[in-house]
C-alpha positions, 0 to 999 in steps of 0.5 A: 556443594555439587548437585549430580544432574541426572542422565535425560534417560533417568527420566523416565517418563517425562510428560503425560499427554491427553488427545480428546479430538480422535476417532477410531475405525476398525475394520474386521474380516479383512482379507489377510493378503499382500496389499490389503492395508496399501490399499486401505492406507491408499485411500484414507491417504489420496483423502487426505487424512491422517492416520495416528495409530495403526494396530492389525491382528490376525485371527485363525480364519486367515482374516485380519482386523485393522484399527486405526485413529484419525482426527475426529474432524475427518471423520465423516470423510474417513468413512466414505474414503472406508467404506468405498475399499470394503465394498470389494473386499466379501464380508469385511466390516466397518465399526467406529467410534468418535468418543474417544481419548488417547492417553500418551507416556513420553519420555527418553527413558521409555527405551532403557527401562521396563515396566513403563506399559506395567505402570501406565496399564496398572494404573488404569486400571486401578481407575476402572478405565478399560483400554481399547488400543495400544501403540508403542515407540521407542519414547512414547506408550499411547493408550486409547480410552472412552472419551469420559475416562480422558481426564481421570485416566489423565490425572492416574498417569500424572500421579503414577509418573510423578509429574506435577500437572 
């Protein structure tokens, strides 16, 4: 007898991954014009800070908003860094937070099969974890959630993946 193993991208999720150690930073009203996140991303980068997640909106009033995840443990650095930008920019804010969790979906499959951010969004919220960022690529669907939904939103995604834990 001959088993059939399955193609890698069958799989589609093949890992479910929980981040406790991130903090976010957004920055509202931001000047929405060439240069403005170089500038940004310049300095968190001559701090030395790394930069995980990165998600901008534009709004109607021809001013962007910008979130951003860090290790929690630049933090405190990250804000000076921040703070140091805005204060040439009129009427941008700063908010952050440093109880938070992110939730990541990996998996080869992520590139072939849809309905992956449908699953991982659904079950979520059937677990009444709301989501505050989300970032893709081609293998893996990160989602940002309250620190004290990291673990049950955890244990959701193992469940609707079918991966063991």
């Amino acid at each position: 007898v001959v088993g059939k193993l399955a193609n890698m991208e069958d799989i589609v999720v093949s890992e479910v991954l929980l981040d406790e150690k991130q903090a976010r930073l957004t920055i509202h009203n931001l000047p929405d014009r060439p240069g403005t996140c170089a500038e940004l991303f310049t300095a968190v980068a001559e701090g030395d800070v790394m930069v995980d997640m990165i998600v901008q909106n534009v709004s109607h009033n021809g001013a962007a908003e910008v979130s951003f995840t860090i290790p929690r443990q630049d933090l405190e650095r990250c804000l000076l860094l921040v703070r140091e930008v805005l204060s040439s920019w009129e009427n941008a804010e700063l908010s952050y937070a440093e109880n938070i969790a992110k939730l990541t979906a990996v998996g080869v499959g992520l590139r072939t099969h849809t309905g992956v951010g449908e699953r991982m969004f659904r079950a979520l919220a059937e677990e009444q974890i709301n989501i505050q960022m989300i970032n893709t690529s081609e293998i893996r669907m990160s989602a940002v959630v309250e620190a004290t939904n990291g673990e049950r939103g955890l244990k959701a995604l193992l469940r609707t993946f079918g991966i063991e834990s």
